[in-house]
C-alpha positions as CSV (number, residue, x, y, z in Angstrom):
1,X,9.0,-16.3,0.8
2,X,12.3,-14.4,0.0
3,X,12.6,-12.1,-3.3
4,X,15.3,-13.3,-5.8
5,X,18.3,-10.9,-6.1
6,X,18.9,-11.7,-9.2
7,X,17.4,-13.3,-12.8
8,X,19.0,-16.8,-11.9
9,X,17.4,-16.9,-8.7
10,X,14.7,-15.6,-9.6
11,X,14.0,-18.7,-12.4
12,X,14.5,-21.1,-9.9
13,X,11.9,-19.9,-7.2
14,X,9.7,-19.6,-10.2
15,X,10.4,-23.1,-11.2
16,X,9.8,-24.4,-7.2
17,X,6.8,-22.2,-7.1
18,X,5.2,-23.3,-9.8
19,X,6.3,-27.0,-10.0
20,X,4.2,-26.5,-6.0
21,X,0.9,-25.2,-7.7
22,X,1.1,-28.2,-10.6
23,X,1.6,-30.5,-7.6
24,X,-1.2,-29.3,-6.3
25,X,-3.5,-28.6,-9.6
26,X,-2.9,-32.8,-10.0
27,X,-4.6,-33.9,-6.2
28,X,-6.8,-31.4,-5.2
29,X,-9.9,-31.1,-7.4
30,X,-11.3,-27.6,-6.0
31,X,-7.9,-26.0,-5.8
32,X,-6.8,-26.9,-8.7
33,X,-9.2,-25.2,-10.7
34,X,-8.8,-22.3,-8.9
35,X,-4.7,-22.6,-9.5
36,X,-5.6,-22.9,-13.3
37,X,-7.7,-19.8,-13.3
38,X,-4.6,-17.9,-11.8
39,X,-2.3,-19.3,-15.0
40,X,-4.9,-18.1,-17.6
41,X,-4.4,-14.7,-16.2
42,X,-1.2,-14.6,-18.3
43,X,-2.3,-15.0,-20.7
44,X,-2.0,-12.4,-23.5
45,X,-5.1,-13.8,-25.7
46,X,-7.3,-13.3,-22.7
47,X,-6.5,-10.8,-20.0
48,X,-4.8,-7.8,-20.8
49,X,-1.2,-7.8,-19.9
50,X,-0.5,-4.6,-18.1
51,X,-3.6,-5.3,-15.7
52,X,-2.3,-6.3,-12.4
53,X,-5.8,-6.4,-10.6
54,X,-6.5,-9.0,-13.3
55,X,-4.0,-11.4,-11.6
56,X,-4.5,-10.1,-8.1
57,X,-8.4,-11.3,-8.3
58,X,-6.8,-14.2,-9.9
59,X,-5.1,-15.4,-6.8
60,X,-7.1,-13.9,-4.1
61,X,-9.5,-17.4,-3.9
62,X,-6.8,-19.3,-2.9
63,X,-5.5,-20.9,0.4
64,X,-2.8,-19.0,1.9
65,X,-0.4,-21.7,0.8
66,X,-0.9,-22.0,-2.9
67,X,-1.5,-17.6,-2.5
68,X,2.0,-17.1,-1.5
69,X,3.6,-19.2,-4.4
70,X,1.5,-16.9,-7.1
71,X,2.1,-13.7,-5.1
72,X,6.0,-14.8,-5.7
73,X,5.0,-15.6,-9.5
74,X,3.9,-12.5,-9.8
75,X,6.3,-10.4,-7.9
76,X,9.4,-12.0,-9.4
77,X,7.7,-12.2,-13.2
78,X,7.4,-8.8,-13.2
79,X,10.7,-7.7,-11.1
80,X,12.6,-9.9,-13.6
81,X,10.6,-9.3,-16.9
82,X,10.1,-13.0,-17.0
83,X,7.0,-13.8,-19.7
84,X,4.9,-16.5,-17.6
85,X,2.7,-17.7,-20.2
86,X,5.3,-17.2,-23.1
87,X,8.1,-19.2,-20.8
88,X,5.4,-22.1,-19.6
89,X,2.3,-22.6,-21.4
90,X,3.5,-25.7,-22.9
91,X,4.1,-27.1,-19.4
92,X,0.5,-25.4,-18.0
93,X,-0.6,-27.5,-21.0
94,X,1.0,-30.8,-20.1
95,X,-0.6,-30.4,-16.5
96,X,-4.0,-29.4,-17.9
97,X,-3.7,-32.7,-20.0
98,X,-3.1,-35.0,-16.8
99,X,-5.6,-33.2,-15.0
100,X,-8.2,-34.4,-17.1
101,X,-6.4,-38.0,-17.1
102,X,-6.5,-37.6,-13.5
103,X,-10.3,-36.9,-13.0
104,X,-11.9,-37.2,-16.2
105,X,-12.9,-33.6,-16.9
């Protein structure tokens, strides 16, 4: 995947990226989990902000496909000073809440 040049861009493949991992957090069971585990890492109350390993060990378990949308995530929060959890927790939230809809956990 292509870097963003600039913030606008940058929004919009986080957006795609991300809007791919919920897509994915909703039908696979195993993944999905794993995908969720990578969102915590942003956040503040938890993991330790200026800790990249934290969010590289994060991604490392997942397949190559769901790995190269949070690599992007990553690359292009932190090129772009773009607060991950701050900007989405409500809609990690929302997707947490369906999961459990979804399969009852």
């Amino acid at each position: 995947m292509d870097k963003a040049d600039n913030y606008e861009d940058a929004v919009v493949q986080l957006n795609n990226s991300i809007h791919e991992l919920e897509r994915v957090i909703l039908t696979d069971r195993f993944e999905g989990v794993k995908i969720l585990e990578f969102f915590l890492s942003f956040n503040p109350a938890i993991f330790n902000q200026d800790d990249l390993s934290l969010k590289m060990d994060a991604w490392r378990p997942l397949n190559a496909h769901c790995k190269a949308h949070a690599r992007l995530i990553v690359e292009q929060s932190m090129t772009f000073d773009i607060p991950i959890w701050k900007t989405y927790r409500e809609k990690i939230q929302k997707v947490i809440d369906r999961r459990r809809e979804i399969f009852g956990v």
